[in-house]
C-alpha positions in Angstrom: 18.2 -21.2 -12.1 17.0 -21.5 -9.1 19.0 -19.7 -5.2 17.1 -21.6 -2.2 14.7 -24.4 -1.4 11.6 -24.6 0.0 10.4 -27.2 2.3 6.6 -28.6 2.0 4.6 -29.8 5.6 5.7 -33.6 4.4 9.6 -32.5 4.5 10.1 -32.6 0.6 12.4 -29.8 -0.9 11.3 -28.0 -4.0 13.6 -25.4 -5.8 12.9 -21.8 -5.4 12.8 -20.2 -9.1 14.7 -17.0 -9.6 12.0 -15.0 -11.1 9.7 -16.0 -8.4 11.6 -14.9 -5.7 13.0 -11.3 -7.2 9.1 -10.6 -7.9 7.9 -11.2 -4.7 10.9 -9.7 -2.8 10.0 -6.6 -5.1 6.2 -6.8 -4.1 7.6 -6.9 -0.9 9.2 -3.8 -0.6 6.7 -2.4 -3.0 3.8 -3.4 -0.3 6.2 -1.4 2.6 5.7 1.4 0.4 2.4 1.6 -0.3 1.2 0.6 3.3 3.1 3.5 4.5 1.4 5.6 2.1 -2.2 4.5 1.9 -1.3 4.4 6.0 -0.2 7.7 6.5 -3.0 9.5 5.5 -4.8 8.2 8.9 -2.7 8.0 11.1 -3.4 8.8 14.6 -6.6 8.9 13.5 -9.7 6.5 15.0 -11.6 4.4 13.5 -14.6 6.5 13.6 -12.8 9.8 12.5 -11.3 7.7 9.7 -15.5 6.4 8.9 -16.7 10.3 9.4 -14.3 11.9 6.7 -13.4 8.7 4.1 -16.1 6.2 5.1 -13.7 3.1 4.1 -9.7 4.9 3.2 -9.3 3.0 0.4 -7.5 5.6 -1.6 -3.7 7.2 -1.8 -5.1 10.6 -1.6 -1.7 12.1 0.8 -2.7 14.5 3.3 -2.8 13.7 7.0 -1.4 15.0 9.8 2.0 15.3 8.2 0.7 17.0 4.7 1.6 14.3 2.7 1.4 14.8 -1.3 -0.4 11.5 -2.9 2.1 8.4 -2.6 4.5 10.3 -0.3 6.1 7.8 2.4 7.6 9.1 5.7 9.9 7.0 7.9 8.9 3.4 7.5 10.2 3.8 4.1 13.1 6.0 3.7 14.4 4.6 7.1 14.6 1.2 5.5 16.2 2.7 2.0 19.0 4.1 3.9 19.6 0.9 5.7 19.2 -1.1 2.5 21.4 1.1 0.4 24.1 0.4 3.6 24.1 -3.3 3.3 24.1 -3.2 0.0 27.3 -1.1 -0.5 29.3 -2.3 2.4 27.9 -5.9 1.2 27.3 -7.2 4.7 26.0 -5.5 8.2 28.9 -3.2 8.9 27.0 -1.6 12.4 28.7 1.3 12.2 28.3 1.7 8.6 24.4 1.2 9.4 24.5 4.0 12.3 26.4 6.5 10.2 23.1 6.0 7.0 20.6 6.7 10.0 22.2 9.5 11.1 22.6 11.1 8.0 19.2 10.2 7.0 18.0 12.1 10.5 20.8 15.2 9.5 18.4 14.9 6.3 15.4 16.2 8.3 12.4 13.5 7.3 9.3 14.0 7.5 8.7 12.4 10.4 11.0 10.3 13.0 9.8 8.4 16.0 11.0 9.4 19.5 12.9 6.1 20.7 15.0 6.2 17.0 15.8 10.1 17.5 17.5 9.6 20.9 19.4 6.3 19.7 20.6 8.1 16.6 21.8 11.0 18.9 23.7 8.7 21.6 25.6 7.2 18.4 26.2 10.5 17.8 27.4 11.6 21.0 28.9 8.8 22.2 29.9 7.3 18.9 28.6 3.7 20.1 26.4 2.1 17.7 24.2 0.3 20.0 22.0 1.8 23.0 21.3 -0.4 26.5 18.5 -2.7 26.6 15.9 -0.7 27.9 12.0 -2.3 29.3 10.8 1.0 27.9 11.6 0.8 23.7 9.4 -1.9 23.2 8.3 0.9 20.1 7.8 -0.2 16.0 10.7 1.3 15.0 13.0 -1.6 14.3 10.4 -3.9 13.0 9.3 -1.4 10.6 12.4 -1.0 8.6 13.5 -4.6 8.6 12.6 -5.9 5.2 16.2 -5.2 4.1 17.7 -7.5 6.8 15.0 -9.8 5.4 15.8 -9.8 1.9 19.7 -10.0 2.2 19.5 -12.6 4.8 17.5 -15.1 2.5 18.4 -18.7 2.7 20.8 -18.1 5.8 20.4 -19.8 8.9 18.1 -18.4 11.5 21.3 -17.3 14.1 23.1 -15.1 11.4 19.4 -13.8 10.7 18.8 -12.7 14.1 22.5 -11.3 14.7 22.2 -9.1 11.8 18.7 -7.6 12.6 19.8 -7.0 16.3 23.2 -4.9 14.8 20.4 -3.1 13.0 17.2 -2.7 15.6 20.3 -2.0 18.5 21.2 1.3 17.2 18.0 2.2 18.6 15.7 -0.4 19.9 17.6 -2.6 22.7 14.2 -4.3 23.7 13.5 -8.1 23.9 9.8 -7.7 22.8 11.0 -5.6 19.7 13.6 -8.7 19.1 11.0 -11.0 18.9 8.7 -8.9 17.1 11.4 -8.3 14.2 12.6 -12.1 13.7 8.7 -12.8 13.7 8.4 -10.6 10.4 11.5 -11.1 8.6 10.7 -15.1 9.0 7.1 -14.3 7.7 8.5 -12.3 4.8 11.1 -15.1 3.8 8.8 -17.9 4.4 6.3 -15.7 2.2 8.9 -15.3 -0.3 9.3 -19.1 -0.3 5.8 -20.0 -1.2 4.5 -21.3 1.9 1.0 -21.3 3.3 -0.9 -18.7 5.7 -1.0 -22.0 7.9 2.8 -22.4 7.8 3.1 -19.2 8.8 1.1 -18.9 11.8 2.5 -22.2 13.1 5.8 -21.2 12.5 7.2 -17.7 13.8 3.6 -16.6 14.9 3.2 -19.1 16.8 7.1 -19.0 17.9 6.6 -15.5 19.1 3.2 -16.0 20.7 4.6 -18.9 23.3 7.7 -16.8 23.9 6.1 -13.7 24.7 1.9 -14.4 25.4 1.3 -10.5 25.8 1.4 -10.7 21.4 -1.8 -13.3 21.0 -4.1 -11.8 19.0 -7.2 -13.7 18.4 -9.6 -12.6 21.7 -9.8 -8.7 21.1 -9.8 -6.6 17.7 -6.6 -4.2 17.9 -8.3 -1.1 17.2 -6.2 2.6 17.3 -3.1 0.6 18.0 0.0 2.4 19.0 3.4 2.7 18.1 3.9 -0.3 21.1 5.6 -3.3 18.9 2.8 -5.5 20.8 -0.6 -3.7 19.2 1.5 -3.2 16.1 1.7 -6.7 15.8 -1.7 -7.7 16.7 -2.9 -5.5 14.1 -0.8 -6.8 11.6 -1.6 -10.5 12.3 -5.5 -10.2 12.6 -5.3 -7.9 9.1 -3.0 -10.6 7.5 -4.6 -14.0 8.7 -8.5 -12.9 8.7 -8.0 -11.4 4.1 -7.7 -13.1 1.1 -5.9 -10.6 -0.7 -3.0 -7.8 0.0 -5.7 -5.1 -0.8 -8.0 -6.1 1.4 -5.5 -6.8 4.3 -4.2 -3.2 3.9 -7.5 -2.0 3.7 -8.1 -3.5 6.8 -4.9 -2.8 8.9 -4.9 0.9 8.0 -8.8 1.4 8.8 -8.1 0.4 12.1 -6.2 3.6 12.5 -3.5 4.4 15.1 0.1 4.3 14.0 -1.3 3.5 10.6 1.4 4.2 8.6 3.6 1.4 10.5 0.8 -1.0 10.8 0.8 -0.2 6.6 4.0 -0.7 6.2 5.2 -3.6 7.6 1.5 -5.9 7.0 2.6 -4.6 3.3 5.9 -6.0 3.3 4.1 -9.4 4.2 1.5 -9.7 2.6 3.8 -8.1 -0.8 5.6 -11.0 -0.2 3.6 -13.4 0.5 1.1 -12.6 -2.9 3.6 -11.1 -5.2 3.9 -8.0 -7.8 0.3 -9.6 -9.3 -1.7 -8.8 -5.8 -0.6 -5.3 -5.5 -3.9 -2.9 -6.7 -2.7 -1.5 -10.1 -4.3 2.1 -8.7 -2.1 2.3 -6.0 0.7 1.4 -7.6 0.2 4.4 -10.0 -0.7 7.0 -7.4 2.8 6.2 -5.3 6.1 8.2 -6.2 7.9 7.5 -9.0 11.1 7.6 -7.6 10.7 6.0 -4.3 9.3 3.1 -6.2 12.4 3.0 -8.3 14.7 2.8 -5.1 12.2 -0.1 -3.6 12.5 -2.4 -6.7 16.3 -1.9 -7.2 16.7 -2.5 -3.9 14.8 -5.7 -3.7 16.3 -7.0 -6.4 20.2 -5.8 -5.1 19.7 -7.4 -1.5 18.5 -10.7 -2.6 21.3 -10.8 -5.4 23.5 -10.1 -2.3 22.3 -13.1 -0.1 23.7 -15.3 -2.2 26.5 -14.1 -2.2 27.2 -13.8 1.7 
């Protein structure tokens, strides 16, 4: 059985097996979970701290500024399990429905919530309208960090009703061309990874897409060291970790060393590089050192939202 085709550089179609795609949508959301883990431990750290106390972080070992037991996740991960679990049970993008999970999951007290999401989630809740103004200023992570679920149930669907769901998502809280762009960059690169294509295809397709369309994202001139919860230096983090490893290890190792907002950068270059090497690429040490039960959400999630884009 095969759900979607592929399309190879000389226009040929090839099937998309079924087992292939649940695995690497599970690696996926796996690789969200783990990068926000491994991440988390340094975050807002430098590069130089992180070298002083860990030499290379190479380890789920928890701690941090937030306290963290070993393979704890904050936001990055729970934030996208509440929006999952949403899509999944109203079986579409019901905004509303989406704005109601976040605020719940804020009423829930996590362990950590960014600044730009707090005051969307209290307009909704104030005003009762799920989407805030665009605003220059919440050009944040936020949105791109929980949008592997958009992703997932979106596979296979054209690239309009792709972006319109993400933005009912990302508007709740980020109104923000830049974080727009940023988030149709990475669901595209987690489908296209899902898919079986190439790094190459990859950068010539949405990197390259959002590069021309917004310049300020290029990456190649500087190394994006310390980057900050800006969607920009997320981004160039993410791309330089991605494009410049061979393996999902070593891109995480790489993104999450550079400290910062490391838990984000972690979280979403896990979700592509999860998808783009499968269940077989993700370290069988971290794997075992992450919670047991957060896992179990990430996998039956995976597994619910691509079930569900084929049915939209």
């Amino acid at each position: 059985m095969s759900l979607a085709f592929t399309q190879d550089e000389d226009n040929s179609l090839h099937p998309i097996p079924l087992g292939r795609l649940q695995s690497h949508a599970r690696a996926a959301y796996l690789g969200l979970a783990i990068g926000d883990a491994l991440g988390a431990t340094v975050e807002f750290m430098t590069p130089a701290e992180i070298h002083h106390s860990y030499g290379i972080h190479n380890t789920i070992r928890g701690g941090g500024w937030l306290h963290l037991p070993a393979g704890q996740v904050t936001d990055d991960t729970t934030m996208s399990l509440a929006l999952g679990r949403t899509i999944i049970e109203a079986k579409g993008f019901d905004v509303l429905q989406i704005a109601r999970s976040f605020d719940q999951w804020m009423r829930g007290k996590p362990v950590d919530i960014g600044h730009t999401v707090r005051r969307g989630l209290m307009h909704f809740r104030n005003t009762g309208q799920p989407r805030v103004e665009e605003n220059e200023m919440d050009g944040g992570n936020g949105a791109c960090m929980r949008c592997l679920p958009v992703a997932l149930a979106t596979f296979g669907h054209n690239e309009e009703w792709v972006r319109e769901a993400n933005r009912r998502q990302a508007h709740i809280t980020h109104n923000n061309p830049l974080s727009d762009g940023a988030c149709e960059c990475v669901i595209a690169m987690v489908q296209m990874g899902l898919a079986g294509a190439s790094k190459e295809s990859l950068l010539k397709g949405p990197v390259t897409t959002l590069t021309s369309q917004y310049p300020r994202f290029s990456y190649e001139k500087k190394h994006c060291a310390n980057p900050s919860g800006y969607i920009v230096e997320t981004l160039q983090a993410v791309f330089q970790s991605f494009f410049g490893t061979d393996s999902f290890e070593e891109c995480l190792v790489n993104v999450v060393n550079r400290g910062g907002d490391a838990d984000t950068t972690g979280a979403i270059a896990g979700m592509i590089a999860g998808a783009f090497y499968g269940l077989e690429g993700l370290p069988q040490r971290w794997r075992l050192k992450m919670n047991r039960d957060v896992f179990s959400q990430c996998e039956a999630q995976a597994l619910a939202l691509v079930s569900l884009s084929q049915q939209m």
